[in-house]
C-alpha positions in Angstrom: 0.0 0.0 0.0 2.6 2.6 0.8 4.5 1.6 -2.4 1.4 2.4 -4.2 0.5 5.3 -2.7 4.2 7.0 -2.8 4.3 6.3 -6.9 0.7 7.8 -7.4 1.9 10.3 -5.5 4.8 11.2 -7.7 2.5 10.6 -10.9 0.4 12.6 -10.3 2.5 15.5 -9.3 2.2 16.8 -13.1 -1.5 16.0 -13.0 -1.8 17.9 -10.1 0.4 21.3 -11.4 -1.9 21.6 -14.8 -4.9 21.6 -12.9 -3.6 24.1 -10.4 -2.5 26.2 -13.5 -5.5 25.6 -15.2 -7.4 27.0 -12.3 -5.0 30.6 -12.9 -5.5 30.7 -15.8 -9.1 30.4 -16.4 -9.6 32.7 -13.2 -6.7 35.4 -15.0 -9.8 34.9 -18.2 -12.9 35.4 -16.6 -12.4 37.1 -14.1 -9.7 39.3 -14.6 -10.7 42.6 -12.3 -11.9 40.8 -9.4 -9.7 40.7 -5.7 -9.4 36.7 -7.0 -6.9 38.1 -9.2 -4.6 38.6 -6.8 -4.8 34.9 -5.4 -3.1 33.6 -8.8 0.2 33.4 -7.4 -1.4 31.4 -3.9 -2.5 29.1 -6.1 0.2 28.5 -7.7 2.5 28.1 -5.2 -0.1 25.6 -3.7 0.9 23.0 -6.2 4.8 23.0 -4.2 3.1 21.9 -0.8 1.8 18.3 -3.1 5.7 18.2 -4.9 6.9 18.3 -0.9 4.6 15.8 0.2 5.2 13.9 -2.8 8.8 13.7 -2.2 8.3 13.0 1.0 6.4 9.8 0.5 8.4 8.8 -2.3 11.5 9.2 0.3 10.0 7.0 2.5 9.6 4.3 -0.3 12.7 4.8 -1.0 14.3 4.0 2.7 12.0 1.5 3.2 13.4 -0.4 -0.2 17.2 -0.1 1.0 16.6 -0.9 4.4 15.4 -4.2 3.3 18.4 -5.1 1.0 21.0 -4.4 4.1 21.5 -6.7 6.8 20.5 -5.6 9.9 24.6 -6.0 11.9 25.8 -4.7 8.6 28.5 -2.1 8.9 26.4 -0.1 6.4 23.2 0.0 8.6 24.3 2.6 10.9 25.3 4.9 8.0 21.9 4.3 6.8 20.2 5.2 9.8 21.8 8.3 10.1 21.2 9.0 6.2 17.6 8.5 7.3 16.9 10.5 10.0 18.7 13.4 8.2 16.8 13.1 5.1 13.4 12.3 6.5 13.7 15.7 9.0 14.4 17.5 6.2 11.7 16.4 3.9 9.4 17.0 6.8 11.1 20.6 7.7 11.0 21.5 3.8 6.9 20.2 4.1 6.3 22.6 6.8 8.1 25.9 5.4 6.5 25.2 1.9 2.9 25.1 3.7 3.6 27.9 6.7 4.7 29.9 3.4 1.8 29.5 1.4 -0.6 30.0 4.4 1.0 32.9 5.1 0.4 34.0 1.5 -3.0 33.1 1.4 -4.0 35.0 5.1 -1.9 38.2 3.9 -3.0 38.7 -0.1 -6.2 36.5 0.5 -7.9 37.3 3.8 -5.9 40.6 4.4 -5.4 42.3 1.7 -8.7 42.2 0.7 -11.2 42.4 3.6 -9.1 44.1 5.9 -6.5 46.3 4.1 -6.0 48.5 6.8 -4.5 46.1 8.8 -1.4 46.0 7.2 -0.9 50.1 7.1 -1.3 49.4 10.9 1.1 47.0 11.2 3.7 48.4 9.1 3.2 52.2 10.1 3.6 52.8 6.2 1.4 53.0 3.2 2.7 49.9 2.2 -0.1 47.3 0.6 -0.2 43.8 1.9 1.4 42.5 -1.2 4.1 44.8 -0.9 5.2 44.3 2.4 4.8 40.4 1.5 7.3 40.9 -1.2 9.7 42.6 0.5 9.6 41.2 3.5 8.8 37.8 3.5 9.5 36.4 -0.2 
C-alpha cells in the first residue's frame, strides 16, 4: 500500500500542477478585475506543498526499499540510519516551510489584503499594501 501510494503520488504530481494552473488561468480569463486576481500566485505556489509531500512519501519508499536489501549488523546499517533520519527531517522541515509559506500568502494577499487592508498600514506604520510588504519582506 505505501509503495502504491508513494508512486501515485509522484505521478500525479504533473497532474496535479496543470490543474492548479488551469485554475490561474481560467480565473486570470474570466475574471480578470476581481480581488481573485490577486490569489493567482497562492495558487500556484499551492501545487509545491503536493511536490513536498510527494517527495516525501516517495523518500519513505525509497528508505523502506534499502533498508530491506541491508543486513541488519551490517557495517552499512548505521550509515543508513543516520542517512535517514537526516533526510526524512528534512523532507518534513521542507513540508512545513512550503505550507507555513503559502498559508501565510493566502492570510496576507487572500484574507488581508482584501477584507481588511488597513490592517497591514497598521502593522507596518507605512502606506505599504499587503502584497508589498509580502514581497519585501517575507518572499
Amino acid at each position: 500500500k505505501i509503495a502504491v501510494d508513494g508512486l501515485l503520488d509522484m505521478l500525479l504530481l504533473p497532474v496535479n500542477i496543470v490543474f492548479f494552473c488551469a485554475v490561474c488561468v481560467r480565473v486570470l480569463k474570466l475574471q480578470p478585475d476581481s480581488h481573485i486576481r490577486t490569489m493567482v500566485a497562492v495558487v500556484i505556489e499551492s501545487a509545491d506543498i503536493y511536490e513536498a509531500f510527494a517527495l516525501w512519501s516517495v523518500l519513505v519508499l525509497f528508505v523502506k526499499v534499502v533498508q530491506a536489501e541491508i543486513e541488519e549488523d551490517s557495517p552499512a546499517m548505521s550509515s543508513f540510519k543516520s542517512f535517514k533520519a537526516i533526510s526524512l527531517q528534512g523532507v518534513k522541515a521542507w513540508v512545513f516551510i512550503q505550507s507555513a509559506a503559502v498559508v501565510l500568502k493566502l492570510a496576507l494577499q487572500g484574507l488581508v489584503a482584501v477584507y481588511f487592508p488597513s490592517i497591514c498600514f497598521w502593522a507596518s506604520k507605512s502606506c505599504t499594501p499587503c502584497e508589498k510588504w509580502y514581497e519585501d519582506n517575507v518572499a
